[in-house]
C-alpha positions in Angstrom: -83.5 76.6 -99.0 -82.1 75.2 -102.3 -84.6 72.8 -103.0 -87.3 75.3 -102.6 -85.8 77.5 -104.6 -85.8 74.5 -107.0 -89.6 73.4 -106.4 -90.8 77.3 -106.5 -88.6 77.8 -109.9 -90.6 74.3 -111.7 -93.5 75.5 -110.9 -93.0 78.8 -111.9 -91.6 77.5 -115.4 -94.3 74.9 -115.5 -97.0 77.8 -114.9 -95.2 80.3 -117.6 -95.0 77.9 -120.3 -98.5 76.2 -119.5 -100.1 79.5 -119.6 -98.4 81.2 -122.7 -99.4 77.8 -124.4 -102.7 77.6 -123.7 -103.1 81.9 -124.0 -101.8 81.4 -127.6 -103.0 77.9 -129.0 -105.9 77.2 -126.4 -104.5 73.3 -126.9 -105.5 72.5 -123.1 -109.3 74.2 -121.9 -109.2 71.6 -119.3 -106.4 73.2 -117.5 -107.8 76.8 -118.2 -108.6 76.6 -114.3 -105.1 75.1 -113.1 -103.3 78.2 -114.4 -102.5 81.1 -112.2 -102.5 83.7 -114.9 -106.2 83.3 -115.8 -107.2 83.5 -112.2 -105.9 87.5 -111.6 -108.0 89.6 -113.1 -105.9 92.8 -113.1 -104.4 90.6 -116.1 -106.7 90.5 -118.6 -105.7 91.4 -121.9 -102.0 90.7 -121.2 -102.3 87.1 -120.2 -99.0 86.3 -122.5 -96.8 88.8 -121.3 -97.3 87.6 -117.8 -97.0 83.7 -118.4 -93.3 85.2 -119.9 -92.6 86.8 -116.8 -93.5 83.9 -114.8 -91.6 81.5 -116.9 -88.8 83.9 -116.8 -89.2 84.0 -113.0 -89.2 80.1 -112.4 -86.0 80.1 -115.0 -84.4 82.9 -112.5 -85.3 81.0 -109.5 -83.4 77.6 -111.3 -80.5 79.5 -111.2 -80.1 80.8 -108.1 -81.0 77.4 -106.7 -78.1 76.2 -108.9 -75.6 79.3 -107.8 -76.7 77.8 -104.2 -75.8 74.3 -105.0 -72.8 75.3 -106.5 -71.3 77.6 -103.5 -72.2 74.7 -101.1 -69.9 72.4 -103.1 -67.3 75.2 -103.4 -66.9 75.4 -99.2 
């Protein structure tokens, strides 16, 4: 369960940063289709907001993935 919790939680980072990047600067048009923010359309207009939510999410999911690792070293 950990290391999904540790995949799920990169990506989610990856995606959050990759999207408020590319929302704000428009460095990478190429990956305009790899990102999962510009692909719901209920999110138009608040693209940035959500790529911090999802980056805050992936950062969430590090850390319980870490808590995890953690507790199994503590038994």
């Amino acid at each position: 369960m950990r290391a999904v919790l540790e995949v799920f939680g990169w990506l989610l980072l990856l995606q959050g940063v990759a999207g408020l990047l590319n929302t704000l600067f428009g460095w990478w048009p190429w990956a305009h289709d790899l990102i999962v923010v510009n692909h719901l359309p209920f999110l138009e207009g608040y693209e940035v907001f959500a790529a911090i939510v999802i980056g805050v999410l992936g950062f969430v999911l590090r850390a319980v993935a870490e808590s995890a690792k953690r507790a199994e070293a503590g038994q």
